[in-house]
C-alpha positions as CSV (number, residue, x, y, z in Angstrom):
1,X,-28.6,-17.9,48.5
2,X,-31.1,-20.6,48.5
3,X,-30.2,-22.3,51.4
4,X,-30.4,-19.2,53.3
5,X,-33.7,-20.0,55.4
6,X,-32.8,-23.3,56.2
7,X,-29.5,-22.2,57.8
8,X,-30.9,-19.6,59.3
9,X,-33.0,-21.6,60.6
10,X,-30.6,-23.8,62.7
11,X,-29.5,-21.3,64.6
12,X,-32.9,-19.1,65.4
13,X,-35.6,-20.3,67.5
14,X,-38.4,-18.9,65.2
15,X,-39.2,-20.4,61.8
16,X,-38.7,-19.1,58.8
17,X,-39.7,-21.0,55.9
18,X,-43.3,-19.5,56.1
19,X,-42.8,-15.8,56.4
20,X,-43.1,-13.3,53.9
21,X,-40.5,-10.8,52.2
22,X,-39.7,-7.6,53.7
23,X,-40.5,-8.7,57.5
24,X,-38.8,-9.1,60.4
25,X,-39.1,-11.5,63.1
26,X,-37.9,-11.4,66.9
27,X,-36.5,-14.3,68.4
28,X,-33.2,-15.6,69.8
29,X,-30.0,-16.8,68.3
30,X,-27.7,-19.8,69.4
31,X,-24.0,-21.0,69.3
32,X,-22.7,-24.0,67.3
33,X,-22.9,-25.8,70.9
34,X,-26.6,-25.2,70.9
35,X,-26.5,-22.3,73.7
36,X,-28.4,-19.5,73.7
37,X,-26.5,-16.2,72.2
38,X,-28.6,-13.3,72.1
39,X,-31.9,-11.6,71.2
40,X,-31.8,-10.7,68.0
41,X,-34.4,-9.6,64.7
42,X,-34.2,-11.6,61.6
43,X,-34.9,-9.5,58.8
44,X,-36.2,-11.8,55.8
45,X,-36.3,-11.0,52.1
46,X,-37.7,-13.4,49.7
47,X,-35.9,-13.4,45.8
48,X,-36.6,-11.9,43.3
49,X,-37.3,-8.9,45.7
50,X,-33.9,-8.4,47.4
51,X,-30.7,-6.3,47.3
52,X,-28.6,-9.5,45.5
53,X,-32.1,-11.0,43.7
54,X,-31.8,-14.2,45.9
55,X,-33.5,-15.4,49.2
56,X,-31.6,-13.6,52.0
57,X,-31.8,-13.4,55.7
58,X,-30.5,-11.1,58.1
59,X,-29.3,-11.1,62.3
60,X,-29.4,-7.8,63.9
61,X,-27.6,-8.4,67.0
62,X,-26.8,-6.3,70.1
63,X,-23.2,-5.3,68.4
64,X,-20.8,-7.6,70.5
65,X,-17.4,-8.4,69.0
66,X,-18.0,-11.9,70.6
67,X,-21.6,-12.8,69.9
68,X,-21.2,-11.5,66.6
69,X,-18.0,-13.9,66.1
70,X,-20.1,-16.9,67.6
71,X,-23.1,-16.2,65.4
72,X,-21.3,-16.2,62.6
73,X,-19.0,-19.2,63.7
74,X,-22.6,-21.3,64.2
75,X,-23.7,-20.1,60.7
76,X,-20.5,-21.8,59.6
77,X,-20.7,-24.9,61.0
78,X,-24.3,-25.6,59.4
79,X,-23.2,-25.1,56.1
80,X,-22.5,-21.5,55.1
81,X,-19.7,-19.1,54.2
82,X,-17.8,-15.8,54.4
83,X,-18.9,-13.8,51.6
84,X,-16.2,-12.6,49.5
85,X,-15.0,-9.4,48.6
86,X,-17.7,-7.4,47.0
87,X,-19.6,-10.8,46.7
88,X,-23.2,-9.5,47.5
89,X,-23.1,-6.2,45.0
90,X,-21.5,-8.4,42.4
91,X,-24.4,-11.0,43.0
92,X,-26.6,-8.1,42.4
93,X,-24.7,-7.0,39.1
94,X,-24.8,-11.0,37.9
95,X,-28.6,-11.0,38.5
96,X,-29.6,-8.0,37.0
97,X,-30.9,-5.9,39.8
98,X,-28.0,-3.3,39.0
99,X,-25.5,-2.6,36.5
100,X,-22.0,-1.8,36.4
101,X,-22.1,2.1,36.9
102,X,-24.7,1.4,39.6
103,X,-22.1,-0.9,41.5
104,X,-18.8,1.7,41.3
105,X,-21.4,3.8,42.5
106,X,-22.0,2.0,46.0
107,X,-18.6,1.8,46.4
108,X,-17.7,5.1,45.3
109,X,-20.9,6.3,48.3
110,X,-18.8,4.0,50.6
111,X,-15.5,5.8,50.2
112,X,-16.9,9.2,49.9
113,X,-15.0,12.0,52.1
114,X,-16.9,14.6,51.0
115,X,-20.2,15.9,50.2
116,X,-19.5,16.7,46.7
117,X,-18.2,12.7,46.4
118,X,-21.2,11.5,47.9
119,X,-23.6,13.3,46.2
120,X,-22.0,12.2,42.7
121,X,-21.7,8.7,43.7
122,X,-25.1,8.4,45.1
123,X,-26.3,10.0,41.4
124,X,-24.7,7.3,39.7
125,X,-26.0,4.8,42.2
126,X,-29.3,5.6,42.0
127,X,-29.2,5.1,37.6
128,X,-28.8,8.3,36.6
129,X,-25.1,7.8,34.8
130,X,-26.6,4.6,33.7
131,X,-29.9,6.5,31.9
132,X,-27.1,9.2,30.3
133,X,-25.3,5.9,28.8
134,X,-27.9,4.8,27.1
135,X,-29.3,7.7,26.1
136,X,-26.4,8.0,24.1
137,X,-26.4,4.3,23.0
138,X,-29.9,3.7,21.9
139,X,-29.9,5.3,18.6
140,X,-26.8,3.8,18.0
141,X,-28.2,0.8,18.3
142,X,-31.8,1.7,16.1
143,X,-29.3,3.0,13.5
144,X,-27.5,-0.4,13.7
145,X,-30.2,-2.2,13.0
146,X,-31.3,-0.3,10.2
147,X,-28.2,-0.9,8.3
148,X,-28.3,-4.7,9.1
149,X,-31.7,-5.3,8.6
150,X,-30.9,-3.6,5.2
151,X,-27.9,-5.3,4.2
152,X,-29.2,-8.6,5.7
153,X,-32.8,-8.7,3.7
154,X,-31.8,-6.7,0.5
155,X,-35.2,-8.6,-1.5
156,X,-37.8,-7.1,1.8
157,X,-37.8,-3.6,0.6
158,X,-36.0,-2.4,3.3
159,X,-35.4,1.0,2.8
160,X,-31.4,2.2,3.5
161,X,-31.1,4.7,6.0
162,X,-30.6,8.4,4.7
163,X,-27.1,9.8,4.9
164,X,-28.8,12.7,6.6
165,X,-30.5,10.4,9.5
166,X,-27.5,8.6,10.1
167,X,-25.2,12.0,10.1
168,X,-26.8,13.6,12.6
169,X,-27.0,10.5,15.0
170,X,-23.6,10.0,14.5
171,X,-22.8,13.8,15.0
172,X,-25.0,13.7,18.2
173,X,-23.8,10.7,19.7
174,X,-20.0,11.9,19.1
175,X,-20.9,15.5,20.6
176,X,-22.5,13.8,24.1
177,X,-19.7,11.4,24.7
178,X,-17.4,14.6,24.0
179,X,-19.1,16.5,26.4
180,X,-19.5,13.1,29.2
181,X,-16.0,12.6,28.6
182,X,-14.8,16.5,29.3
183,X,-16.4,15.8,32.9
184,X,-13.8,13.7,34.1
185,X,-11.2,16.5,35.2
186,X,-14.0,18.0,37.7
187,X,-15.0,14.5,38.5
188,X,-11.7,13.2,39.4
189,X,-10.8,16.9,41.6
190,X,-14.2,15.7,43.4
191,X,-12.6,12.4,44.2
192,X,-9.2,12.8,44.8
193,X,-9.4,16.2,46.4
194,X,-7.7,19.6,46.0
195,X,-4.2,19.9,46.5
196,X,-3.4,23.0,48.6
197,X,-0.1,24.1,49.5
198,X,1.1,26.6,52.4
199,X,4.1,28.6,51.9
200,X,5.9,31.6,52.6
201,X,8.4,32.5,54.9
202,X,9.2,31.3,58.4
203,X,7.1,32.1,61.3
204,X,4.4,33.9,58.6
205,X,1.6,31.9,60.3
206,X,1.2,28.6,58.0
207,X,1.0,26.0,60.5
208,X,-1.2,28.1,62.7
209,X,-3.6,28.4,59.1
210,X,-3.1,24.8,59.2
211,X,-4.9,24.3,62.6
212,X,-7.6,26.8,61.9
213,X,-8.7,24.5,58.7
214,X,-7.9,21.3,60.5
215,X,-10.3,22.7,63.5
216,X,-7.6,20.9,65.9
217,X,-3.6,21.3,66.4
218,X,-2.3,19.1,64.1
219,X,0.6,21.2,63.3
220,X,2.9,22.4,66.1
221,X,2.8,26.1,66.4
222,X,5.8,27.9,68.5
223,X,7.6,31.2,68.3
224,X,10.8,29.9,66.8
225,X,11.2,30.6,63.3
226,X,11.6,26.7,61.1
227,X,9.5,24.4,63.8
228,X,8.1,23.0,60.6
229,X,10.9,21.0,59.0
230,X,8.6,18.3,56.7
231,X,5.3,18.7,54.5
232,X,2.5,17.8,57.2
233,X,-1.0,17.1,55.4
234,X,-4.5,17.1,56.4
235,X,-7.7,16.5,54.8
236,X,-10.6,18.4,54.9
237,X,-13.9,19.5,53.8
238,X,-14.3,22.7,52.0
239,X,-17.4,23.9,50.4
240,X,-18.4,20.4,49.7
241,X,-15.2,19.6,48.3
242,X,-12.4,17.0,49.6
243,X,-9.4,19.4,50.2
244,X,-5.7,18.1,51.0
245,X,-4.0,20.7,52.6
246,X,0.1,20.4,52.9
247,X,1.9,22.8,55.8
248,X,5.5,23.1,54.3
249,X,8.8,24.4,56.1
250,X,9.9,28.2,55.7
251,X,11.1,29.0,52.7
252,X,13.9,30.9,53.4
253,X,18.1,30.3,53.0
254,X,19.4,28.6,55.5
255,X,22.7,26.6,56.4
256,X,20.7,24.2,58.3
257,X,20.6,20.4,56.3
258,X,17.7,19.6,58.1
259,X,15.8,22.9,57.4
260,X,17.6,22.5,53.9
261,X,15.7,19.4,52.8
262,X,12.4,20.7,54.3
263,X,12.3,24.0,52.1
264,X,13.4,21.4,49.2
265,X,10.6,19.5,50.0
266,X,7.9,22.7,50.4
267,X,9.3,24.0,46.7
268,X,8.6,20.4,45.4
269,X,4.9,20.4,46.9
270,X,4.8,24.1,45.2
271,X,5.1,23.1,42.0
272,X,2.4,19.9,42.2
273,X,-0.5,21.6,43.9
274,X,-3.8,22.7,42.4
275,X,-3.5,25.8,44.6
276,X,-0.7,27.8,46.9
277,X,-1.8,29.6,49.8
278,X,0.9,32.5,50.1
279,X,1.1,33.4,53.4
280,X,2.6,37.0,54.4
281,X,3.3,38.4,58.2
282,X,1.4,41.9,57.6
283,X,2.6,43.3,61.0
284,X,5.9,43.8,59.1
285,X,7.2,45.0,55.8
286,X,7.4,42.6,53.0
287,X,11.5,42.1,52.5
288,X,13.5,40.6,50.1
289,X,13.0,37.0,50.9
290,X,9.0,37.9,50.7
291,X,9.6,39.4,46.9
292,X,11.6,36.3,46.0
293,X,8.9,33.7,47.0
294,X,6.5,35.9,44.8
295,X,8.6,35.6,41.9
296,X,9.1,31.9,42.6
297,X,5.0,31.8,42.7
298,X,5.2,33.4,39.1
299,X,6.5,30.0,38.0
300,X,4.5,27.5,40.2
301,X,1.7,26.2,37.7
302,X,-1.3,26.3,40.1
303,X,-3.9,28.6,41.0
304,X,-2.5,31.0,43.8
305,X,-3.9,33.1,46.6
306,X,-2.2,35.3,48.7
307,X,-3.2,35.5,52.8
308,X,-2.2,38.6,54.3
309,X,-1.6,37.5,58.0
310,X,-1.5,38.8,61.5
311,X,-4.7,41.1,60.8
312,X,-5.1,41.0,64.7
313,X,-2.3,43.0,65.2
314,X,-3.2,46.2,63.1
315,X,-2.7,49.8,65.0
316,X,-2.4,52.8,63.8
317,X,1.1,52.5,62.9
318,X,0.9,49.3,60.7
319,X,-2.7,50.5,59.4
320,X,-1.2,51.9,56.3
321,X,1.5,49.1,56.0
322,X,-1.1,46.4,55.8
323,X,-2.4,48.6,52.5
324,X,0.8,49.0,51.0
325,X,1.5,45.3,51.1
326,X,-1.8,44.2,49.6
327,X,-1.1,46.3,47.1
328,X,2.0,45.2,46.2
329,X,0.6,41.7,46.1
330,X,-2.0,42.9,44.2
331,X,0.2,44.3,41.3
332,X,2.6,41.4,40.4
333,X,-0.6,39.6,38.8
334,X,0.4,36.3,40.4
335,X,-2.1,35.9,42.6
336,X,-6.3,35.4,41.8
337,X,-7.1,37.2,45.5
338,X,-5.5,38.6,48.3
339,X,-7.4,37.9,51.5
340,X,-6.5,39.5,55.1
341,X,-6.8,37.1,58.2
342,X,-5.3,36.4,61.2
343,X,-4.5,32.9,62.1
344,X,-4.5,33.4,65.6
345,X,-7.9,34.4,66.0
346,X,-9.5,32.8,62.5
347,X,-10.6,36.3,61.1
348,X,-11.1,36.6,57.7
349,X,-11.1,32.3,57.2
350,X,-14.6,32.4,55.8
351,X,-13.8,34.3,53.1
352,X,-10.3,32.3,52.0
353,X,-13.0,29.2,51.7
354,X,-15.0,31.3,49.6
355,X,-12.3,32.3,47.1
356,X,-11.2,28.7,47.6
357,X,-14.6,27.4,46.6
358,X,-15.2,30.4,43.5
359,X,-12.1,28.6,41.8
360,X,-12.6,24.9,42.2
361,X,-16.0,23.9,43.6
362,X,-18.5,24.7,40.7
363,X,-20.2,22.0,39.9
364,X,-23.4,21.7,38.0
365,X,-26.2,19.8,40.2
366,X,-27.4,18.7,37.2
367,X,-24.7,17.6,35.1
368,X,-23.3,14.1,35.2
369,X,-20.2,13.9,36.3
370,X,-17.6,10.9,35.4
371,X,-15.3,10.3,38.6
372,X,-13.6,6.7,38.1
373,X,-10.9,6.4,35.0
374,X,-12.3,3.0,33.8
375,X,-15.8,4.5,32.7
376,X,-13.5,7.7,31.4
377,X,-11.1,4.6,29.2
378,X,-14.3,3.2,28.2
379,X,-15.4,7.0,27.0
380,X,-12.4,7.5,25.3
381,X,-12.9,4.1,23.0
382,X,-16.2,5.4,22.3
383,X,-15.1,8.7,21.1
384,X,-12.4,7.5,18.7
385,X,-14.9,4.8,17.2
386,X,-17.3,7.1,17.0
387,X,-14.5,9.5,15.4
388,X,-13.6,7.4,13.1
389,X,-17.4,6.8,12.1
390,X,-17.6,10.9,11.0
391,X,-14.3,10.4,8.8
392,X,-16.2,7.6,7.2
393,X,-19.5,9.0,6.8
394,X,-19.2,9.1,2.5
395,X,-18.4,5.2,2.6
396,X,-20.6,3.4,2.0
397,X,-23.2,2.1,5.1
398,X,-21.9,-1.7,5.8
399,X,-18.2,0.4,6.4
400,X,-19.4,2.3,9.2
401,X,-20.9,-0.3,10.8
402,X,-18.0,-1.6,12.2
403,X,-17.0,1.6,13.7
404,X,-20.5,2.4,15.1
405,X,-20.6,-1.3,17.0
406,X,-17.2,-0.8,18.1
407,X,-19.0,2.6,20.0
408,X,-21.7,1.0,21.1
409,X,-19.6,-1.5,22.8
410,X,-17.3,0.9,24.9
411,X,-20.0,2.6,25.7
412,X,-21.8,-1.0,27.0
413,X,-18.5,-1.1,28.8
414,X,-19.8,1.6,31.4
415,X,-22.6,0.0,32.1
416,X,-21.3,-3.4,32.2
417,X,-23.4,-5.0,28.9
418,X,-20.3,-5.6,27.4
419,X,-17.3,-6.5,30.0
420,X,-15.3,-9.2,30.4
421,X,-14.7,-11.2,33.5
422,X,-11.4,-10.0,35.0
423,X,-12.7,-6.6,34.7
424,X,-15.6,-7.4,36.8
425,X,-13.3,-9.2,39.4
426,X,-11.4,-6.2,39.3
427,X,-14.3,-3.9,40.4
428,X,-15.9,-5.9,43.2
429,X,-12.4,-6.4,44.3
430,X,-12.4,-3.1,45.6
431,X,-15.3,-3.7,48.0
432,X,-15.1,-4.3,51.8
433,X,-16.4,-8.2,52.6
434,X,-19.8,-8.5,51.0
């Protein structure tokens, strides 16, 4: 802000009113008593060239939880204040220096988990969401004008704009907020995350698959069949892609009321994941509990993959039994791969991630992809303006116009040219301090 040297200046023993932008300056730092504090670099940035557009000045300290509370205490006491939520990106957004779509996007890079989320987020960050908007809003606005400057100045001999000009911007405009629109479901699997669920029977291996994505025991693995009596989840990273992973109880009949709720609870995560992980014991032969949980699976409306388990105990024996089972999975059609591994030792992992990846993470480097549901709202009242525009292309021009403005301002909305207050409160509430 603008009284950023001059309180910095209180409290460092080097002055700063002089110095240039983009430097940094070595000096020391005191309390609001007038003690010395620490050694510290002030990093100085002179407005209009600055992250917020303002004069700004920065304290690296040594990291202390104390000197850093005094520091800031001493600022305090010489006039200045904690930012508030989001304050310094929404300073940026009021001066200019980035735009709505810019600013989810910092926060978006913030919260990433994954390296699909941070790639996208750092994409619309660095414009390139922002450039697609406008891409599609420009001739919007040229046809706009047209039409006004023709209804406006009818004695300038301003020629009207021919129906077959303003059809196909209308047409192409309406087909690249379609296709920015249909983004969202891969956008919002990128930010969310996959929903995986483990199932099958008890003692089949699931939490021990658990612990071999996890990279850690995170569930408890013993040799007594229903240890796992609640849903336990984990996140992680899977080809680039945020991946929630739920460890249910054995699904089996049981009189047990404890167990009972816990197989409840696994058929209940079943039927709201993206993807089941059936997991089979291959050391034995698949029974009638084993059939019944595939012709639960036939049901269950996600993707499904089945894990032949316990690969590390093969012989000569169970050879053949470990083909006769795949088979069998193979032919009731429920499942999009069968893949043999052995939890115990991590064999055959790699290639579950693979078939995981093949059916969830293709994503096209160079498309843009929309991840937050207020840009996808604001894409949504572009496309029915814009829809309504097509069913009134034989009206006459002035008609249209009101449907083509009403596009062009959703489509500000992304961007932030055209948003109202509250909804900007809304945004940079979402921000850490600063």
């Amino acid at each position: 802000g603008p009284e950023a040297f001059t309180i910095a200046e209180t409290v460092f023993s080097v002055s700063l009113a002089d110095k240039p932008g983009h430097t940094l300056h070595y000096g020391v730092v005191y309390d609001s008593a007038g003690r010395a504090l620490d050694d510290v670099v002030a990093s100085v940035y002179r407005a209009p060239k600055s992250f917020t557009g303002e004069d700004i000045v920065e304290f690296s300290c040594h990291g202390s939880v104390y000197v850093l509370r005094e520091l800031v205490k001493a600022l305090i006491s010489h006039g200045a204040r904690q930012a508030q939520r989001g304050e310094f990106s929404k300073r940026a957004f009021m001066n200019g220096k980035i735009d709505m779509a810019q600013a989810q996007g910092i926060i978006d890079l913030i919260e990433s988990e994954s390296e699909k989320e941070a790639w996208i987020a750092y994409r619309h960050l660095s414009g390139s969401l922002s450039k697609k908007i406008e891409e599609i809003r420009q001739p919007l606005l040229e046809i706009t004008a047209q039409i006004l400057a023709y209804i406006d100045y009818p004695d300038d001999e301003i020629g009207e704009i021919s129906s077959e000009t303003l059809q196909k911007s209308i047409f192409s405009a309406r087909d690249s907020i379609v296709s920015l629109k249909r983004t969202f479901d891969s956008g919002k699997l990128v930010k969310e995350g996959l929903t995986v669920c483990l199932c099958g029977k008890p003692n089949a291996g699931k939490s021990m698959l658990l612990n071999q994505f996890a990279g850690y025991d995170r569930s408890i693995v013993t040799a007594i069949a229903g240890t796992t009596r609640d849903a336990v989840e984990e996140t992680v990273e899977i080809g680039g892609m945020k991946v929630r992973l739920w460890d249910t109880a054995g699904l089996r009949e049981t009189e047990d009321e404890v167990e009972k709720i816990g197989v409840s609870i696994a058929e209940e995560k079943m039927r709201s994941a993206q993807l089941i992980l059936a997991v089979f014991d291959g050391s034995r032969p698949l029974d009638e509990e084993d059939r019944k949980i595939c012709a639960s699976l036939q049901e269950a409306p996600g993707e499904k993959i089945a894990l032949l388990n316990k690969q590390d105990l093969i012989s000569a024996e169970n050879k053949a039994l470990f083909s006769d089972t795949e088979a069998f999975l193979e032919k009731t059609g429920c499942f999009s791969a069968v893949c043999r591994v052995s939890a115990k030792k991590g064999e055959g992992m790699e290639l579950v991630r693979e078939r995981m990846t093949s059916l969830f993470g293709k994503i096209d480097p160079d498309e843009e992809i929309i991840t937050d549901f207020r840009q996808y709202q604001c894409l949504v009242r572009a496309e029915e303006a814009i829809g309504h525009a097509v069913q009134n292309l034989s009206l006459t021009t002035d008609v249209l116009l009101a449907d083509i403005e009403d596009a062009i301002s959703a489509l500000g909305t992304v961007t932030g040219k055209s948003v109202g207050e509250e909804v900007i409160e809304t945004i940079f509430s979402r921000f850490c301090v600063g």
